[in-house]
C-alpha positions in Angstrom: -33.1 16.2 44.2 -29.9 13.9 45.0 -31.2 11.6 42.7 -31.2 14.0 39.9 -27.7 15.6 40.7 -26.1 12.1 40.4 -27.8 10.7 37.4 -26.5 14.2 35.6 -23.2 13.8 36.9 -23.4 9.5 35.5 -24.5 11.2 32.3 -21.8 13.3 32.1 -19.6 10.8 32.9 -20.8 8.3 30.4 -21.1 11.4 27.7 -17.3 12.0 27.7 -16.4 8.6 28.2 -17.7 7.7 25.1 -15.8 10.6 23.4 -12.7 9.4 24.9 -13.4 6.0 22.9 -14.3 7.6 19.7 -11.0 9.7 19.5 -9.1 6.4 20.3 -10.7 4.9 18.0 -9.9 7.4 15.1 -6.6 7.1 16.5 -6.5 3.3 16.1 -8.0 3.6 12.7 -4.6 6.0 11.4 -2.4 3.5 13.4 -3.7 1.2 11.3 -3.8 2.7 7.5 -0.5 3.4 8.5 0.9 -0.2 9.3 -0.9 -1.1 6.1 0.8 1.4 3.8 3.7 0.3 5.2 3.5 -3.8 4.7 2.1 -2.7 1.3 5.9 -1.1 1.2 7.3 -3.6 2.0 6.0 -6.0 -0.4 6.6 -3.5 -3.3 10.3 -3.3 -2.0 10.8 -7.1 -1.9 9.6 -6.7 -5.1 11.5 -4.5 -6.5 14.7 -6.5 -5.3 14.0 -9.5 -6.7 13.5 -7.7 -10.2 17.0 -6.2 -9.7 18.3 -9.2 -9.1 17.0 -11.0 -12.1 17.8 -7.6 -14.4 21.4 -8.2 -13.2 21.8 -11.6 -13.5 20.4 -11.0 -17.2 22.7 -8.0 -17.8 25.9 -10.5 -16.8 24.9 -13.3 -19.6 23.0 -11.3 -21.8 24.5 -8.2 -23.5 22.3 -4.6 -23.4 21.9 -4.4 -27.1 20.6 -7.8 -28.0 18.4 -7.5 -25.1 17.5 -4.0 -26.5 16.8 -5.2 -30.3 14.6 -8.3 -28.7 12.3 -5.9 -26.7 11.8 -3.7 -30.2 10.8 -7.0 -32.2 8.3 -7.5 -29.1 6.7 -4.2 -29.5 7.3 -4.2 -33.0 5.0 -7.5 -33.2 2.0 -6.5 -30.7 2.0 -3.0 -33.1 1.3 -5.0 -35.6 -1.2 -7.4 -34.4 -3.0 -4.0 -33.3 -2.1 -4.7 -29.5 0.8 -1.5 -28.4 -0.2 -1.4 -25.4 0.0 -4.7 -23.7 3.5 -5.6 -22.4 
């Protein structure tokens, strides 16, 4: 009968146990999507910097409405060769 008592109580044990390493693990797994959503962030925002940077450098030496009248003879052209959407 002892036997029995402490097998159920090692089974109980071992039961919640594993529970307890299931929930940390789901909590490891939003840890996680969350670190990655944020290097992906970070990328997109280094990214986004460096294409500031070379729009501003361009606006300094290169005026808005020649760069405007170049980018209409681009999409002017693609229209043409039956490609409008490509850019």
């Amino acid at each position: 009968m002892e036997g029995a008592k402490i097998y159920a109580q090692n089974a109980i044990r071992n039961k919640t146990e594993a529970l307890n390493y299931l929930q940390l693990s789901s909590r490891l797994d939003a840890v996680i999507g969350r670190l990655d959503q944020q290097s992906k962030m970070s990328q997109v925002n280094k990214s986004m910097a460096g294409i500031v940077r070379t729009l501003t450098q361009a606006l300094k030496t290169t005026p808005l409405d020649k760069m405007v009248t170049v980018r209409w003879k681009s999409v002017n052209k693609r229209a043409v060769l039956g490609n409008p959407c490509s850019n």
